[in-house]
C-alpha positions in Angstrom: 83.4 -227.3 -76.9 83.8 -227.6 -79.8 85.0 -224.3 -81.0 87.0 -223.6 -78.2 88.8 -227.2 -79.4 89.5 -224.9 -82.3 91.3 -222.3 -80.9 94.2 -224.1 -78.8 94.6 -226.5 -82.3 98.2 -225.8 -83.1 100.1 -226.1 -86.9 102.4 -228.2 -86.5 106.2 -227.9 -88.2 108.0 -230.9 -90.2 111.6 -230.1 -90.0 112.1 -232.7 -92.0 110.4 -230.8 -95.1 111.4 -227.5 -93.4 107.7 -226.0 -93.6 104.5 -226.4 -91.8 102.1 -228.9 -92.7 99.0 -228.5 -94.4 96.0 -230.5 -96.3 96.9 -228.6 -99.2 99.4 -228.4 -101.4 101.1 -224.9 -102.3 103.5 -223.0 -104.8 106.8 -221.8 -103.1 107.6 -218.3 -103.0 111.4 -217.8 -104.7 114.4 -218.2 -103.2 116.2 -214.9 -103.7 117.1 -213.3 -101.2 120.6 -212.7 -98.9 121.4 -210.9 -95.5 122.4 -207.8 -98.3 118.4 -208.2 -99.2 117.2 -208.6 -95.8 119.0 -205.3 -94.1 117.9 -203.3 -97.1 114.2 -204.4 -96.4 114.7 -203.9 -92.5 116.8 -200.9 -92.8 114.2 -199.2 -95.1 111.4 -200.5 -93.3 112.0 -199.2 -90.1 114.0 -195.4 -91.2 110.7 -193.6 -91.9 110.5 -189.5 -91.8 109.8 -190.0 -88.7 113.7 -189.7 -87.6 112.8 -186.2 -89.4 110.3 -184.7 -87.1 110.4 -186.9 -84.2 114.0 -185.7 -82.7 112.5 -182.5 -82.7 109.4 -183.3 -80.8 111.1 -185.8 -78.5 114.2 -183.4 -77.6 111.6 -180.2 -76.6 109.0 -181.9 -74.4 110.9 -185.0 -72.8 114.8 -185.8 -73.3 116.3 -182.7 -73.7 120.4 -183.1 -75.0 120.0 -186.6 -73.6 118.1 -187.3 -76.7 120.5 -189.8 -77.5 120.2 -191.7 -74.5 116.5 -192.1 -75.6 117.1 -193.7 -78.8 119.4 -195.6 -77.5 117.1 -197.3 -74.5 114.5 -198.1 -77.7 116.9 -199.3 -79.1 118.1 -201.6 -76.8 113.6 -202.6 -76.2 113.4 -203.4 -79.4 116.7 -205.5 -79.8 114.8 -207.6 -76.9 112.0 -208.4 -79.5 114.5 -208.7 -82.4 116.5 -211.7 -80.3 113.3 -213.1 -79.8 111.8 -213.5 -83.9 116.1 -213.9 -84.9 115.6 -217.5 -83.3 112.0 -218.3 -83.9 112.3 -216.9 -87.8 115.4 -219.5 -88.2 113.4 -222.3 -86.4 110.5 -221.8 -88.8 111.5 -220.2 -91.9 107.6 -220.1 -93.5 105.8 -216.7 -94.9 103.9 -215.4 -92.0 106.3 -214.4 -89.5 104.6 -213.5 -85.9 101.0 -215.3 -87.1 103.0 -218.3 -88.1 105.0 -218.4 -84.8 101.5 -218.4 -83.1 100.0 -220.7 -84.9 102.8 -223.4 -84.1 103.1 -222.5 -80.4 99.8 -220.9 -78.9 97.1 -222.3 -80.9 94.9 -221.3 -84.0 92.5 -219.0 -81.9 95.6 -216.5 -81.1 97.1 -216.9 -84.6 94.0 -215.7 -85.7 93.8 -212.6 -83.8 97.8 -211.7 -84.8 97.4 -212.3 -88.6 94.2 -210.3 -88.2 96.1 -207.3 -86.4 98.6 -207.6 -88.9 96.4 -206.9 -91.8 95.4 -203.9 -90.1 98.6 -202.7 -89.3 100.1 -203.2 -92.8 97.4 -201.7 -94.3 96.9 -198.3 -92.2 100.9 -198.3 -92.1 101.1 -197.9 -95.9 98.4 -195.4 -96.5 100.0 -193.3 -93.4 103.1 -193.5 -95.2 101.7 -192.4 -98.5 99.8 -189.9 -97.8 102.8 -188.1 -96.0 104.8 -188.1 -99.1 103.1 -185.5 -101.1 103.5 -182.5 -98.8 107.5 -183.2 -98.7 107.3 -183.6 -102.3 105.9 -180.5 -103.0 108.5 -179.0 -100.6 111.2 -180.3 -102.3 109.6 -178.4 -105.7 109.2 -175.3 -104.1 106.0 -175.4 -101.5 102.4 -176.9 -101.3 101.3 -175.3 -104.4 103.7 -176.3 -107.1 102.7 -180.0 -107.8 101.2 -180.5 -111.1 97.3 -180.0 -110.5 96.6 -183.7 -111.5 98.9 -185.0 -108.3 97.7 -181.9 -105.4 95.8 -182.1 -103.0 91.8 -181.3 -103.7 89.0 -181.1 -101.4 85.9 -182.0 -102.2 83.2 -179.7 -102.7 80.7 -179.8 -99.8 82.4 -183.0 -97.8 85.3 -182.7 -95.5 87.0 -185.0 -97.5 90.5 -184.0 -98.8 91.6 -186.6 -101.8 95.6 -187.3 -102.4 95.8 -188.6 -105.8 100.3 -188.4 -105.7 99.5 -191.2 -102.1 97.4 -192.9 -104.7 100.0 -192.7 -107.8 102.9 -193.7 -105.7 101.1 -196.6 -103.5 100.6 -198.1 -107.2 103.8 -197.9 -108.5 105.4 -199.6 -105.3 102.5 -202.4 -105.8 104.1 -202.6 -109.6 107.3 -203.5 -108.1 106.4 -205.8 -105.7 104.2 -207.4 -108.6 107.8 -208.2 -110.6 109.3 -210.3 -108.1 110.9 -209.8 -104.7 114.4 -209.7 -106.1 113.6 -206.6 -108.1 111.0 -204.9 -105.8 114.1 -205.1 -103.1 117.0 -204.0 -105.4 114.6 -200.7 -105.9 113.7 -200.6 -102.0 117.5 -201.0 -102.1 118.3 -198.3 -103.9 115.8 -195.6 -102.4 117.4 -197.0 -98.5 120.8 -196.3 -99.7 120.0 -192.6 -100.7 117.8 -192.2 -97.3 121.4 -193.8 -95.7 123.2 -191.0 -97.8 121.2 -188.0 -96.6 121.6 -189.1 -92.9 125.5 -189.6 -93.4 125.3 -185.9 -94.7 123.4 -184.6 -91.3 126.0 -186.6 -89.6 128.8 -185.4 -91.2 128.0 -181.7 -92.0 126.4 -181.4 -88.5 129.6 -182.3 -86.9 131.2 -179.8 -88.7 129.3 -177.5 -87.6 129.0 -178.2 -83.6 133.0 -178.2 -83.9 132.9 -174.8 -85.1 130.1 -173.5 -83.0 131.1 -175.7 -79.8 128.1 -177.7 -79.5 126.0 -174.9 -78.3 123.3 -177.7 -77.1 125.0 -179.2 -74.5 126.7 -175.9 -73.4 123.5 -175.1 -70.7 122.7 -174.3 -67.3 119.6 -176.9 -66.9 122.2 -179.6 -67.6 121.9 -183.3 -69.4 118.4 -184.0 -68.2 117.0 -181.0 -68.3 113.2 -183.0 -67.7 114.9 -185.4 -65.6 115.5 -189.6 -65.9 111.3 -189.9 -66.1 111.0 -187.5 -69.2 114.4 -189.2 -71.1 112.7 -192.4 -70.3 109.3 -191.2 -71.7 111.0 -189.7 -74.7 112.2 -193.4 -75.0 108.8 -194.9 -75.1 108.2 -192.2 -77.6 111.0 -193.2 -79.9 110.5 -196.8 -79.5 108.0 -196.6 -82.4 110.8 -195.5 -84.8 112.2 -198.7 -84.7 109.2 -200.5 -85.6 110.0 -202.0 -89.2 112.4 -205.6 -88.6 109.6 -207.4 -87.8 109.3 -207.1 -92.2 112.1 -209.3 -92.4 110.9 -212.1 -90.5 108.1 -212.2 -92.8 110.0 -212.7 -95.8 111.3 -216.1 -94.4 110.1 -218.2 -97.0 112.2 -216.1 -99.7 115.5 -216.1 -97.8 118.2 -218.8 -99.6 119.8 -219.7 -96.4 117.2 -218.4 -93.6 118.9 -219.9 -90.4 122.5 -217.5 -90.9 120.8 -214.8 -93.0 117.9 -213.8 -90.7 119.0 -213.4 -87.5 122.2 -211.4 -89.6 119.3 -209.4 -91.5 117.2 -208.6 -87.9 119.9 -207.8 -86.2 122.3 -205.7 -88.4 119.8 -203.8 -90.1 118.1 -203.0 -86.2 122.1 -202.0 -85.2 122.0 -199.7 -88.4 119.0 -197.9 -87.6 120.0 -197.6 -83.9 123.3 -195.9 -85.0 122.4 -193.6 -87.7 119.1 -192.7 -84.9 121.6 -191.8 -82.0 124.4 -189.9 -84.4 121.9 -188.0 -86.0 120.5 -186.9 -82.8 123.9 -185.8 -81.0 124.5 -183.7 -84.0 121.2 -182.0 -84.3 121.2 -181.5 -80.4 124.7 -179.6 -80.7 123.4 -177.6 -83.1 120.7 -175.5 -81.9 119.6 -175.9 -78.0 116.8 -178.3 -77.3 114.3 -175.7 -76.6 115.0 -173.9 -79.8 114.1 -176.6 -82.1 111.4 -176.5 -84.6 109.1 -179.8 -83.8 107.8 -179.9 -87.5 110.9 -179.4 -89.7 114.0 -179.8 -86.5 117.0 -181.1 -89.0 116.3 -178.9 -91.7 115.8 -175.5 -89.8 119.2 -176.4 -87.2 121.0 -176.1 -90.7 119.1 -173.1 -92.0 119.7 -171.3 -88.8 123.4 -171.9 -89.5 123.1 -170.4 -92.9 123.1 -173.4 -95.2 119.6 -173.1 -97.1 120.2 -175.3 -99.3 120.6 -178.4 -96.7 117.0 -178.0 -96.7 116.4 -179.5 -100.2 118.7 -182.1 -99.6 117.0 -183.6 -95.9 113.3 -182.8 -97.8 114.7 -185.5 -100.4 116.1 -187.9 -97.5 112.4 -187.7 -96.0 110.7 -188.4 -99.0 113.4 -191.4 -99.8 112.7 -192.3 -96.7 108.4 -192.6 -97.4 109.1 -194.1 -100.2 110.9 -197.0 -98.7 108.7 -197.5 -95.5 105.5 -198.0 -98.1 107.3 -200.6 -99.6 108.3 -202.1 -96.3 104.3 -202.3 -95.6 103.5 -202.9 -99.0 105.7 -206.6 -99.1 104.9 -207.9 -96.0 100.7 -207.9 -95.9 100.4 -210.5 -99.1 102.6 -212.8 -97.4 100.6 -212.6 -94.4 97.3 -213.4 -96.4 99.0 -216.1 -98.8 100.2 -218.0 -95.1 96.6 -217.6 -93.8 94.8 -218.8 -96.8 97.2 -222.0 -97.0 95.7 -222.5 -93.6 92.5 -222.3 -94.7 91.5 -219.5 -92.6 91.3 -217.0 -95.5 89.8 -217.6 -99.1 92.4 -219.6 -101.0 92.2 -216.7 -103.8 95.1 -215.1 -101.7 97.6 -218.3 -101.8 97.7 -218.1 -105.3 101.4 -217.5 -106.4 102.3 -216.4 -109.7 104.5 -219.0 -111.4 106.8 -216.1 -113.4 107.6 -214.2 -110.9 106.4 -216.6 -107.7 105.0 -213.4 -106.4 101.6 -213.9 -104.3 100.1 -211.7 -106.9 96.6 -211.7 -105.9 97.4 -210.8 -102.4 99.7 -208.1 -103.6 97.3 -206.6 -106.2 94.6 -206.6 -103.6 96.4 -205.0 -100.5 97.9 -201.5 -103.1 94.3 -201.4 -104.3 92.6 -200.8 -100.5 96.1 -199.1 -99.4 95.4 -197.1 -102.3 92.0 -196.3 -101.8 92.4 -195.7 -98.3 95.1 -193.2 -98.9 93.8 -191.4 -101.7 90.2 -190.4 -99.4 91.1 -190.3 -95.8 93.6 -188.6 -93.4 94.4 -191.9 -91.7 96.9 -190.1 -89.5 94.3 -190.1 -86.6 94.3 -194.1 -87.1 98.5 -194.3 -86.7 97.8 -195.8 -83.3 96.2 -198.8 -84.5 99.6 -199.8 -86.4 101.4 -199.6 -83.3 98.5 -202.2 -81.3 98.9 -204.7 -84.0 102.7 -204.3 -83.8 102.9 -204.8 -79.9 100.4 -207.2 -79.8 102.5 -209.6 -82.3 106.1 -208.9 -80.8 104.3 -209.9 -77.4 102.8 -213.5 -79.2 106.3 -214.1 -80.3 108.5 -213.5 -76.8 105.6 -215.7 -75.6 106.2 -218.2 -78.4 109.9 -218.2 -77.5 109.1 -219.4 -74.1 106.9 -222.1 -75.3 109.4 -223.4 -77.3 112.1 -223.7 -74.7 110.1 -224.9 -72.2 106.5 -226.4 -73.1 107.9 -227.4 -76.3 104.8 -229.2 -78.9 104.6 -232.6 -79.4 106.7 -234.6 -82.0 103.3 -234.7 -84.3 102.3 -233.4 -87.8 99.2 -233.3 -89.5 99.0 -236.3 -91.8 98.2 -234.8 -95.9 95.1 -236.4 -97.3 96.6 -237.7 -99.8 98.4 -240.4 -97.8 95.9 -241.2 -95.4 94.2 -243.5 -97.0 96.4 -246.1 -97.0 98.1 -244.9 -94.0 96.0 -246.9 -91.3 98.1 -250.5 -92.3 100.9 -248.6 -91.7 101.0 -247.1 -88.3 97.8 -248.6 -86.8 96.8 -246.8 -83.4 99.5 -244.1 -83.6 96.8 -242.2 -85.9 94.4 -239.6 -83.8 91.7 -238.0 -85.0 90.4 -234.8 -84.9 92.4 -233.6 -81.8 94.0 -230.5 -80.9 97.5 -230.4 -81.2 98.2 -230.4 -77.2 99.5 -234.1 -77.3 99.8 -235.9 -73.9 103.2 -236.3 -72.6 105.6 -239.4 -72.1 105.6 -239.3 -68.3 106.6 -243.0 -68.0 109.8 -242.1 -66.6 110.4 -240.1 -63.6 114.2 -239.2 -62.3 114.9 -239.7 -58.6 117.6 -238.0 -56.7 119.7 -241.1 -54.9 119.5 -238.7 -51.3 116.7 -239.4 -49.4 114.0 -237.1 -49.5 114.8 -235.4 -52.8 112.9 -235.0 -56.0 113.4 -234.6 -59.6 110.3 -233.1 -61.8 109.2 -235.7 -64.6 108.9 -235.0 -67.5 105.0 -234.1 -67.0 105.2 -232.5 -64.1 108.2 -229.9 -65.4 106.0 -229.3 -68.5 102.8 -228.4 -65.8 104.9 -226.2 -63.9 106.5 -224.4 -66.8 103.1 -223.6 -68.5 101.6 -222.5 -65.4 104.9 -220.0 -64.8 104.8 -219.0 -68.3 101.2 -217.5 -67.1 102.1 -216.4 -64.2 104.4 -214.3 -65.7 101.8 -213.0 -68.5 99.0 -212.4 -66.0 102.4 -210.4 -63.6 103.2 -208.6 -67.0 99.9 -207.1 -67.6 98.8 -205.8 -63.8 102.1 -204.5 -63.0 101.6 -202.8 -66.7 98.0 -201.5 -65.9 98.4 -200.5 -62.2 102.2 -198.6 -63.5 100.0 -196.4 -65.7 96.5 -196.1 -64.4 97.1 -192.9 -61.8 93.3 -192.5 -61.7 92.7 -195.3 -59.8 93.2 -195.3 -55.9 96.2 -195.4 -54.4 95.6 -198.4 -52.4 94.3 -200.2 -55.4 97.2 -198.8 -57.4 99.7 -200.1 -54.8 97.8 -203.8 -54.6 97.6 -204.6 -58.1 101.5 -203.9 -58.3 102.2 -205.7 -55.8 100.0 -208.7 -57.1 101.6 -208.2 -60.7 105.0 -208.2 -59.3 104.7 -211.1 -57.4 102.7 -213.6 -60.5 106.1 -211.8 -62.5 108.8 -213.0 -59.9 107.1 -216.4 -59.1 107.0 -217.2 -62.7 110.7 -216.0 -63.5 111.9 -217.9 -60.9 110.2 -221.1 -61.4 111.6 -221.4 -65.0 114.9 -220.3 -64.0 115.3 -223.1 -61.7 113.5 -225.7 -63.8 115.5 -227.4 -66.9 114.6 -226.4 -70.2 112.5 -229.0 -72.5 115.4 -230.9 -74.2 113.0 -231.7 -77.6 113.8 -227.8 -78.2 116.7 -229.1 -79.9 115.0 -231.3 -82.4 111.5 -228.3 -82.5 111.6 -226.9 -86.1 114.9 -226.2 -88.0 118.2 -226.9 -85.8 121.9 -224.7 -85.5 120.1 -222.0 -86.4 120.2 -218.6 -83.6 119.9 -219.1 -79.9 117.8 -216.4 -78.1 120.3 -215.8 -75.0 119.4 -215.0 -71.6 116.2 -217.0 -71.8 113.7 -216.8 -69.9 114.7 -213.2 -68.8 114.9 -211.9 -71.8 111.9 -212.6 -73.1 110.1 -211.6 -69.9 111.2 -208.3 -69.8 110.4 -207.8 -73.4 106.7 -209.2 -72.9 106.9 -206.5 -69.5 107.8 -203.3 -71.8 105.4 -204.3 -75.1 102.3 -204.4 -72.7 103.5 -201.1 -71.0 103.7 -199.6 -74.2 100.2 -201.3 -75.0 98.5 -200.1 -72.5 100.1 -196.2 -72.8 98.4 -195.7 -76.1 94.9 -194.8 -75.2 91.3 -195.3 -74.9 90.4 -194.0 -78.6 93.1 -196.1 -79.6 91.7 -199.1 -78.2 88.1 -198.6 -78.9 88.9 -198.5 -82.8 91.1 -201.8 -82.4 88.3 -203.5 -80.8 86.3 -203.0 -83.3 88.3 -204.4 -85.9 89.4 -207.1 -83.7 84.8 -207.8 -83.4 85.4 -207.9 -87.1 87.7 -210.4 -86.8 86.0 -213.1 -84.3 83.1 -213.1 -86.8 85.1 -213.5 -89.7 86.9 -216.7 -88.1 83.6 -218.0 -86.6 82.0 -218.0 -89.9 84.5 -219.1 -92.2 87.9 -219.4 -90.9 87.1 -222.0 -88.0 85.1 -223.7 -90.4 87.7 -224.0 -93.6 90.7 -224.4 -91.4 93.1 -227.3 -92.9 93.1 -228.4 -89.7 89.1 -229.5 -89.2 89.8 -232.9 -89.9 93.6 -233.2 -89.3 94.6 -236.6 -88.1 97.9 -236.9 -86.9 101.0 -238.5 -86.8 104.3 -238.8 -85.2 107.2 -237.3 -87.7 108.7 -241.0 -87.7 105.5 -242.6 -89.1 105.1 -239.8 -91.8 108.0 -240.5 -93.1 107.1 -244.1 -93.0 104.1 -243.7 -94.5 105.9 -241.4 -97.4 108.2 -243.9 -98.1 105.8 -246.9 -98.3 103.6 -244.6 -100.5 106.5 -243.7 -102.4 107.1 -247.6 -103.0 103.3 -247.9 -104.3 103.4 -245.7 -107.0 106.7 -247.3 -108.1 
């Protein structure tokens, strides 16, 4: 009982002090950054090379000239997500991001499992990244052989090992610049985004050019628009989704942001509108250049212009892709030490990665430790065969936080905080009963009052009775989620089977959307974490329908897939059983109501005076 106690325990936020509390004591990270900072971190997060192979790819097997139309649908998926972390990352402006959302609104148990993913996702993510910049560096130099010897690629004599010491070189200079502080480590990230930017305005612009003067051969064929049909522009979608993976980086500088309530949600959403736009103009362009079915899939902007006779655009789109690397390793590389440093405050990892340097308030030792194994990683292994796993923890943590939204609209925590140790000594004299020990953070509710309709025969919920109904929806819709996701993509099983579990799944998924329609949102949502910050609209559907397409996309990616995520995830429950269950800052929380804390600070306060 015990450790399951442990998993539903939930952090809880003081918006008075406008951070979660702990039992210990931390450095702050700086205050430095803008919304200018923020959309140069999304914007070069999410714009990998991907946008350089992948609308080749796409266009041939699955959209066709509606290639657009397929970026476009992504984007509008993963706008659904960014709505969702825009008002949770202005509600709780903390390092962290999806694991600290968690944490708050699920419990400690899931929070666990997210930071965990996250790790893993930052970590394979970066070495991905890095080991793909060498072969477009060489490119740009002349081919695969004309690196200097001491950066090529070598494989090792009787072991099917081939090392990358340029992935290794370049994954410790980015770690250098995140070392120097965030303000400089962006201004560079900055700087390499703009020229990515540059080279895509170029395609754009030269590209149009072109289909003027050729008449946008692409779209001029017989098998129309949707040459694969609505199914295969809607799979290309699903396909593309992935390039838009990348803004969640921005909710996890939080802590860093000088005015996080206006500059995050600005940051989410403007650089997620960038990368949507550049995507979908780049894609008409290269689609009206050469027809769908003529592109190359490994090298599609580069060759449209070479088969137009401009040779030398092909130097200048190698230099956008490796701009473009080098900007989505840093977008990995910034984000993982945060995660650890928000953990270890928790208690849940060793407190060696909370440690903030007090120059350049930089969590150094999280930093120095996630380019060493991102560097060893890439430097040994082909980790291209592992790129699945980034997208499970990615899924898996936009899913937490839609699901976090709905908590906090509707089954909002209660009006407790961990009490420091510090202060509860003397804090017994002070508030008496109100202190409770050693319970999870699922605080009975107030359901002294119950509202009555003056006609006879009708009913208002009370206050308990709403909260009941709304977490059992909020399940309901969950549990609907994930067997209308399963039986949607499972055509091996039975087609009776297949037919009942949709059926079953769409049912849980209307019930619960139209229990929370009708019910009233939880009015303490107003006072839950920082207030006149973003407003998710459209809630509960939006986030609904974003929990619907993450888990379809989850379940889409594949057996191998999954059976190398559950390892890591076994990993995981043993480390927390072990250690982090057991040095949690929350073992032997008592708490309080926000009103006698700042009671109790104040009379402490008077004390020491």
């Amino acid at each position: 009982m015990g450790c399951l106690r442990s998993l539903v325990r939930r952090k809880q936020f003081d918006s008075s002090n406008g951070k979660a509390e702990t039992h210990h004591h931390h450095q702050q990270l700086a205050k430095a950054l803008t919304f200018p900072h923020l959309i140069a971190i999304g914007v070069g997060s999410t714009i990998g090379a991907g946008v350089y192979i992948l609308v080749g790819t796409v266009a041939r097997e699955h959209s066709g000239p509606a290639l657009a139309l397929s970026f476009l649908i992504a984007g509008i998926s993963a706008a659904l997500s960014a709505f969702c972390y825009a008002e949770l990352s202005s509600r709780f402006p903390s390092a962290g991001s999806a694991y600290h959302y968690s944490y708050i609104c699920i419990g400690e148990g899931v929070a666990w499992l997210i930071g965990w993913a996250l790790i893993l996702e930052y970590t394979i993510g970066g070495s991905t990244v890095a080991r793909g910049i060498s072969p477009n560096l060489a490119m740009i130099f002349g081919g695969e052989d004309c690196l200097p010897t001491i950066l090529a690629r070598h494989q090792i004599p009787g072991l099917d090992i081939v090392v990358d010491p340029c992935a290794a070189v370049l994954v410790f200079i980015v770690t250098g610049l995140c070392c120097l502080g965030v303000k400089e480590s962006t201004f560079a990230q900055g700087i390499v985004t703009t020229a990515n930017v540059f080279v895509m305005i170029f395609v754009i612009v030269a590209g149009s050019y072109l289909c003027f003067k050729t008449g946008w051969v692409g779209y001029e064929l017989p098998t129309g628009y949707f040459p694969y049909g609505v199914d295969g522009m809607l799979t290309g979608s699903a396909t593309v989704f992935f390039a838009y993976i990348g803004f969640d980086t921005v909710a996890s500088m939080a802590e860093e942001v000088k005015n996080p309530r206006r500059d995050l949600p600005l940051g989410i959403g403007i650089s997620l509108l960038l990368c949507c736009l550049l995507y979908m103009m780049v894609s008409v362009v290269i689609v009206g250049l050469v027809p769908y079915y003529a592109m190359d899939p490994d090298t599609p902007i580069s060759s449209a212009f070479s088969s137009h006779g401009i040779q030398w655009a092909a130097y200048l789109i190698n230099l956008g892709a490796v701009m473009a690397l080098c900007s989505a390793l840093m977008g990995s590389i910034l984000p993982q030490p945060r995660i650890l440093m928000a953990m270890a405050r928790d208690g849940l990892l060793p407190s060696y990665f909370s440690y903030v340097n007090q120059r350049t308030q930089v969590p150094i030792n999280g930093t120095i430790t996630t380019g060493v194994c991102a560097a060893i990683l890439a430097f040994f292994m082909d980790v291209s065969q592992l790129a699945g796993m980034v997208s499970v923890g990615t899924l898996v943590a936009f899913t937490m936080v839609a699901i976090s939204l709905l908590i906090v609209r509707y089954v909002v925590p209660p009006d407790e905080v961990p009490l420091p140790s510090s202060l509860q000594e003397n804090s017994s004299s002070h508030v008496g009963t109100s202190i409770r020990s050693k319970q999870p953070l699922l605080g009975k509710v107030d359901d002294s009052v119950v509202d009555k309709e003056n006609a006879p025969g009708s009913w208002v919920l009370n206050k308990k009775n709403r909260r009941k109904f709304a977490g059992w929806s909020i399940m309901f819709t969950c549990i609907g989620n994930f067997l209308l996701s399963y039986a949607a993509s499972s055509f091996l099983l039975p087609g009776l089977l297949r037919y009942s579990l949709c059926g079953v799944g769409g049912l849980f998924l209307l019930v619960g959307l139209i229990v929370l329609i009708c019910i009233d949102q939880d009015d303490a949502r107003h006072s839950f974490g920082h207030s006149g910050g973003f407003i998710c609209p459209f809630v509960p559907l939006l986030p609904i329908v974003c929990i619907l397409i993450n888990m379809y996309l989850l379940v889409n990616l594949g057996a191998a897939t999954w059976v190398r995520v559950s390892v890591w995830l076994f990993l995981g429950v043993v480390v927390y059983i072990f250690y982090g269950r057991r040095n949690s800052s929350l073992v032997n929380a008592v708490y309080v109501s926000t009103a006698h804390l700042q009671e109790i600070r104040r009379t402490s306060g008077h004390s020491l005076a």
